[in-house]
N, C-alpha and C positions, 0 to 999 in steps of 0.2 A: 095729326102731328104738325103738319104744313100749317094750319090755321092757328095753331099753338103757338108756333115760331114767329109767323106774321103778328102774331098781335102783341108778343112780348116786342119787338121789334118797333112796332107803335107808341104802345106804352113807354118803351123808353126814351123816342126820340119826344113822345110828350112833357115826360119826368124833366130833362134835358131844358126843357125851353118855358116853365113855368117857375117860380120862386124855391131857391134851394130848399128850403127847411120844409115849406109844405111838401116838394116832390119827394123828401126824404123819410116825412113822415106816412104819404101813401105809399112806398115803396115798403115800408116797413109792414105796414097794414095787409099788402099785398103776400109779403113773408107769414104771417100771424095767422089768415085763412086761409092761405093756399088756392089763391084763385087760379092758377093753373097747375097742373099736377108739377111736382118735384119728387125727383127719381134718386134712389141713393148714389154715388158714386165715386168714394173714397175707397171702398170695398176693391177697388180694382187695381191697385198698383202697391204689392208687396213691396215694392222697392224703396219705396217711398217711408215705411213705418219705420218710425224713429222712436225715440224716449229721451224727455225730458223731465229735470230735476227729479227723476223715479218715478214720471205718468207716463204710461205707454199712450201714444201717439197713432191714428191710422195715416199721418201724413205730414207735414211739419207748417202747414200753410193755415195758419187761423186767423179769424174776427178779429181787429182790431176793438180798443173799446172808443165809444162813443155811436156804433153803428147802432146798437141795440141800447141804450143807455139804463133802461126799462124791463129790460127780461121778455116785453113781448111777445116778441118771437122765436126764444130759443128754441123750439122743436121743429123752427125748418133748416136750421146751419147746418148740421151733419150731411142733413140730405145733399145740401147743394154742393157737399164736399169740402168745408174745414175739417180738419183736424181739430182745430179746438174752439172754444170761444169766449170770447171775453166782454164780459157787461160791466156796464157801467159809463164814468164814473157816478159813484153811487155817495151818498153824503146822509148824515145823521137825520137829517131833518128835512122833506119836501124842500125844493127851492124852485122859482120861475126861472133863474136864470137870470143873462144881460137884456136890456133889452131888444127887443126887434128893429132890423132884419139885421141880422145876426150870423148869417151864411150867404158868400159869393163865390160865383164858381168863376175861374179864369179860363175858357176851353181853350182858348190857343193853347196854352201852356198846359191842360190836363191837371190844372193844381184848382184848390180850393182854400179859402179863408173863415175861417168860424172864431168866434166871439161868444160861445153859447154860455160859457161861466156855471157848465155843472150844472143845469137842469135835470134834476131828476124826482121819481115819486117817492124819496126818502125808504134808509133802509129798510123800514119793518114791512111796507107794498111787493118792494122787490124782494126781499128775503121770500116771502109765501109764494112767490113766482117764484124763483129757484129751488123752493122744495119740492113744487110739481116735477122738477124735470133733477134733480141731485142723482149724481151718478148715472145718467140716461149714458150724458155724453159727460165730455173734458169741458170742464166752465172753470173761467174764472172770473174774478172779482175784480175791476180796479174802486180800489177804497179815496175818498177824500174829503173834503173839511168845507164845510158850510160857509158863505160867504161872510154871514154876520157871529160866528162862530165866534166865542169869551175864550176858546183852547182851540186851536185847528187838531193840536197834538191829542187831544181828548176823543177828538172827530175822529181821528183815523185807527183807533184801540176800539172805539164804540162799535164801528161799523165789522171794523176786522171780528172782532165777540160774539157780536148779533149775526153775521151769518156766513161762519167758517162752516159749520157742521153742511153746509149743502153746497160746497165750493170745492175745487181739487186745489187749486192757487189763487194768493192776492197776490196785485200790485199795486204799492204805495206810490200815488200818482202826488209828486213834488214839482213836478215839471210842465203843467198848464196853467199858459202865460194871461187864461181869461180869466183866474182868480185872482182877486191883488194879495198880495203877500206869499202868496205860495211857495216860487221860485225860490225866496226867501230859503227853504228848509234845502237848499243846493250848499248850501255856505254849513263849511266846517262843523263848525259846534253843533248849529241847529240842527243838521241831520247826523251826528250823531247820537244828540239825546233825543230824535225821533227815534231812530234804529233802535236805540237802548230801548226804551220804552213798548214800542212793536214786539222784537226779540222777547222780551221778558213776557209781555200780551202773552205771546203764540206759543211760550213755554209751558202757558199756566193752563192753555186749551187742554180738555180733554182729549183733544184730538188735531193735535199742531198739524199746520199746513205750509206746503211751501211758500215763501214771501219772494216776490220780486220786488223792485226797487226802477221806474221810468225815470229817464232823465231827459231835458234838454238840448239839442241842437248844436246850441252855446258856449256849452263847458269847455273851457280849453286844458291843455295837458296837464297841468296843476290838480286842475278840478277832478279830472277825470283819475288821476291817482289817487285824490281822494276819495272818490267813490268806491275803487275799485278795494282800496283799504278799509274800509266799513263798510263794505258788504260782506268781505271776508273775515271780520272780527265779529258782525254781529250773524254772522250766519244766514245768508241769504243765498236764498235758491237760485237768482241768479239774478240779470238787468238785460232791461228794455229799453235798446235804442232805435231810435227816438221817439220824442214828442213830435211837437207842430214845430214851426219854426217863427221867429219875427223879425228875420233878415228878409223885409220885403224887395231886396233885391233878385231873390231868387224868381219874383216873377216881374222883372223889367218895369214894365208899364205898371205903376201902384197902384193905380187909381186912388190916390188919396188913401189908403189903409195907412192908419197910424195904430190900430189895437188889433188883437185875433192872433190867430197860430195858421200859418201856408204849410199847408200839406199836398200831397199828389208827387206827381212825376218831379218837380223841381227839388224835392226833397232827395229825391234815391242820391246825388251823390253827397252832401254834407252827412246824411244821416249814416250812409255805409262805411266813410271816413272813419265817426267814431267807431260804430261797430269794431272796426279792425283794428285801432288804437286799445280797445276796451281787448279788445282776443289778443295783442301784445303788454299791456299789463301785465294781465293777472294769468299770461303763461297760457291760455287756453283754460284754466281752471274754474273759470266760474260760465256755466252757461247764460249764452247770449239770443235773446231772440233780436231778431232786424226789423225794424220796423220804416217804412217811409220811400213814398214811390216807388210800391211794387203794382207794373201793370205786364207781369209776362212770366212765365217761365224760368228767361234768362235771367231777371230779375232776378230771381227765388235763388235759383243756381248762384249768382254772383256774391249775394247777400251769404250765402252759406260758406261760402269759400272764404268771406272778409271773416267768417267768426261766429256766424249767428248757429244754433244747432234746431233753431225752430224760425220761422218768423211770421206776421203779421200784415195784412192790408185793411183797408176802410176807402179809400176817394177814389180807387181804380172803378169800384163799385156804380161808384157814381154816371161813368164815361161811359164804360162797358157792359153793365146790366148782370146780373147774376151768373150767367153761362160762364162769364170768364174764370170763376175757379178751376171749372173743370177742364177750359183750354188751359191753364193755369199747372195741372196736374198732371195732366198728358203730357204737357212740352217739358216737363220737368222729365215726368219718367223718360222718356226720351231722348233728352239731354246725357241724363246718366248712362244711360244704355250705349250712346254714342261714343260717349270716354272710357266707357269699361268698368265701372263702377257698378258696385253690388247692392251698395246703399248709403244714407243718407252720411251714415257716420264717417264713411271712408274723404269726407271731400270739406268736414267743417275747419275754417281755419288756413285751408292750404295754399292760397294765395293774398292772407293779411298783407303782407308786407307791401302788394302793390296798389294799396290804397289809400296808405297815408302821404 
């Protein structure tokens, strides 16, 4: 066990100090055969099980997407203790992506910048990986639209078609700033006649799924009513705040970044902001997951209270090495146990107000 620990502790400060994409694609590699044992451990904290948009939950804390983009490793997430997990984003058609180097990590700051532009092995690869594992665990999908793409809106019907039947939720990813045009489907009309179009998709399934909807950093209160308005006309299961960000001010020193999305620690509070603007909208009525600079516990806890009923990490991953979910889950139950709370439901929401 001692040797165990040691060498994961190695390995990380190695991952740490070599080129982000390569350290993140051995890390992944390292998730896919289980070079050290991984132990289940979401099984342990009743307090903790929650339900969203009608999936029951062992915990509210999952995979952002982009960790996995591939489906590679879905059969080590649960182990390491998400809740849920989300691959992708995934696109009609293989794509390389931007190109390299493409990922920089800021450690002062615990943040990170990526430029990847949707690299992935196109739907029909990943789709036969997620029929290996459909219904093991909670997966989702984030869907979206091929760079050189004649319809991006055709991209995201294709993808969502070809492989609902092995997915518990999509999320229609309008909101990464490394595709050009994307951001684009944030503006009025445009994402309305997405949603229309989606909505009517996922009517026609034999077996509709819930749809989320990721947004932006960015959107200011304008925006954010509109969203929160067609999500609720076209029936969507809920929204994901946030993306990445391209307010490179959030990490001081630039270094020159004029493209990419900053994620990490400098994110938690822009991103929580909205969160808890999006849970004073729409009343509490449409569930929220929190995404952006969760490295702790208190995190997790603060994020829920702004609004969120689930939420998401990816870059803490990075700093902190896998173990952290599970300190992650402990200091959560804990947390609760300490205010007298029974469980997750009793605390989403209940201090919005002090975040906007």
């Amino acid at each position: 066990m001692r040797k165990t620990i040691m060498l994961e502790r190695i390995g990380l400060k190695f991952l740490q100090n070599i080129d982000p994409e390569l350290a993140h694609n051995i890390a992944l590699h390292y998730l896919r055969f289980r070079i050290f044992p991984i132990k289940q451990t979401n099984a342990n904290f009743p307090k903790l099980r929650t339900r969203l948009a009608g999936i029951d939950l062992p915990n509210p804390l999952g995979l952002a997407a982009g960790f996995d983009k591939n489906g590679i490793a879905i059969k080590s997430f649960p182990h390491l203790g998400f809740g849920f997990t989300e691959i992708g984003a995934v696109t009609p058609q293989p794509q390389k992506g931007n190109p390299k180097p493409r990922a920089f990590r800021i450690k002062s700051k615990k943040a990170i910048v990526n430029h990847y532009g949707f690299n992935n092995d196109g739907m029909i690869k990943i789709n036969a990986r997620l029929k290996k594992f459909a219904k093991r665990s909670v997966l989702g999908l984030n869907i979206g639209a091929n760079k050189t793409s004649l319809s991006m809106m055709n991209d995201f019907t294709e993808v969502l078609k070809h492989c609902s039947k092995n997915i518990h939720f999509a999320t229609i990813n309008v909101s990464s700033p490394n595709t050009k045009h994307l951001r684009n489907f944030q503006e009025k009309e445009k994402l309305r006649n997405l949603l229309s179009l989606l909505n009517e998709t996922n009517k026609n399934l034999i077996q509709p799924i819930p749809l989320f909807i990721k947004i932006s950093p960015e959107l200011d209160q304008t925006e954010l009513e509109q969203v929160v308005k067609l999500a609720q006309r076209y029936q969507l299961a809920g929204i994901i705040a946030t993306n990445t960000s391209t307010d490179y001010k959030l990490i001081a020193e630039t270094n020159g970044f004029s493209r990419g999305g900053v994620s990490g620690k400098p994110l938690f509070a822009p991103s929580t902001k909205i969160l808890a603007q999006l849970s004073i909208l729409s009343e509490g009525k449409i569930p929220l997951i929190g995404v952006g600079g969760i490295c702790s516990g208190q995190d997790v806890f603060e994020k829920i209270c702004a609004g969120a009923s689930a939420v998401q990490l990816y870059s803490a991953l990075t700093f902190y090495g896998p173990k952290l979910v599970n300190v992650i889950l402990k200091d959560l139950n804990n947390i609760l146990e300490g205010h007298g709370f029974n469980d997750i439901s009793e605390i989403i929401g209940i201090k919005k107000y002090e975040y906007v």
